[in-house]
N, C-alpha and C positions, 0 to 999 in steps of 0.2 A: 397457495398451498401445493400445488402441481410441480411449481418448479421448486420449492424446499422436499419435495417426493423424490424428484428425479435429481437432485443434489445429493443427499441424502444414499441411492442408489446408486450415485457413481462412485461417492466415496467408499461406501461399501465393498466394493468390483474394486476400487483401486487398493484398500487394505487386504482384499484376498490374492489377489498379485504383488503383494509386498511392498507397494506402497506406503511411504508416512508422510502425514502432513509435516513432520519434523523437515523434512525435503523442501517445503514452500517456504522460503527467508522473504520476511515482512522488514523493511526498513521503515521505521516512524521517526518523522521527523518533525520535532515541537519542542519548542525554549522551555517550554513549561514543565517541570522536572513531575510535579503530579499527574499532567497529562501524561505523559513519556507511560510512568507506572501503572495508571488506571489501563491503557493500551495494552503494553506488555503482558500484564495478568492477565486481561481477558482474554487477548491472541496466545499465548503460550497454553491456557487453560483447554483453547479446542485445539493443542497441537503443532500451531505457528513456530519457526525458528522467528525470533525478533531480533533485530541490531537494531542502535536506537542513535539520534542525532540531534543535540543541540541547537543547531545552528546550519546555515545553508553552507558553508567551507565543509563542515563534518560531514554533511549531508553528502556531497559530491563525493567527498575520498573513499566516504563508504558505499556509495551506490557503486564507483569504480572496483573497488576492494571485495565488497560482496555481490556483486551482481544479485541484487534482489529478486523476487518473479513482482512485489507491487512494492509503491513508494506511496505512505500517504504523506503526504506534506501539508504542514502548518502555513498558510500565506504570511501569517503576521508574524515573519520570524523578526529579529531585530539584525542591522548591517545589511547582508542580502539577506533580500524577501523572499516568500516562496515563489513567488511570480520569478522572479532571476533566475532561480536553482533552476526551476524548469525548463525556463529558456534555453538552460547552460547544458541541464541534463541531454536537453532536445538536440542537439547540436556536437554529441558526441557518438559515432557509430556504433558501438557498444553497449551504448546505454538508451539510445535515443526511443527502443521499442516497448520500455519498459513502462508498463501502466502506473499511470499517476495519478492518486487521488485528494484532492485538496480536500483538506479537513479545515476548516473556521468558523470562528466567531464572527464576523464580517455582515456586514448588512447581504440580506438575500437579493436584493435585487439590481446589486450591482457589481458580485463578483463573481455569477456563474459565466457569466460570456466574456469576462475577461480572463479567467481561470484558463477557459478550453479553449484560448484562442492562445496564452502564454501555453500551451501544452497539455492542459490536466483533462483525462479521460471521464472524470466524474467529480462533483462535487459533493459534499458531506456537511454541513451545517452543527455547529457544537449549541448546546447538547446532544450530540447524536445518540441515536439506539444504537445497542450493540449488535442487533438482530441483523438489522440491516446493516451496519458497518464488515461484518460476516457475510452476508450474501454477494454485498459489492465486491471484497473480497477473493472469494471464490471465484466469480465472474472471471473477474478480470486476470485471478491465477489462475485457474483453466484455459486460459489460453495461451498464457506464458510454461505449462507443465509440458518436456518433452523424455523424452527418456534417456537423453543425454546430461541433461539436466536435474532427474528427478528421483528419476529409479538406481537401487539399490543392486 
């Protein structure tokens, strides 16, 4: 409760200095064309700029292309996996610092530690809440928000 308070209160601070979340670009990336959309509405609805990515080739061009501030990635893409993309991500100076969160359906107790060991800052389990999908989120753009980057 504490930290949705002081969440809550910085966004507040940061729309009265002109701030918009429209400024945080979310790249989702999942084969699953309903997932894509389920994602989109619900990050667009508090604000999210969203580009979105079939596949882990689309996935790179656009992480390149847009410099996202978070990457959730799907493990189970088909061709490269998400395990790849992030290796790939990782391993580019430009991109390498950019928080990644694996989103799957994947058995739990065998993809968080290779997730975060392939690169991923946080795992997410489908069916996710959205509550927490948003605080992760936030987290992890709060740390990517600079004012070269952000501000208006």
């Amino acid at each position: 409760m504490v930290f949705d308070g002081l969440h809550n209160t910085f966004y507040s601070l940061l729309v009265l200095v002109g701030f918009s979340m429209s400024h945080i670009t979310i790249l989702i990336v999942d084969d699953s064309p309903n997932v894509r959309t389920l994602m989109r509405r619900l990050l667009t609805s508090v604000g999210y700029h969203v580009v979105e990515a079939a596949d882990g080739y689309e996935a790179i061009r656009f992480a390149r292309q847009h410099r996202p501030n978070v990457i959730l990635m799907d493990l189970g893409l088909p061709g490269m996996d998400g395990w790849e993309v992030t290796r790939r991500l990782r391993t580019e100076p430009a991109l390498e610092d950019i928080p990644i969160i694996a989103v799957t359906g994947y058995d739990v107790s065998t993809v968080a530690q290779t997730a975060r060991r392939a690169g991923c800052q946080k795992v997410l389990f489908k069916p996710f809440n959205f509550d927490n999908l948003r605080r992760q989120i936030a987290v992890f753009a709060d740390a990517t928000v600079t004012p070269s980057r952000t501000c208006s």
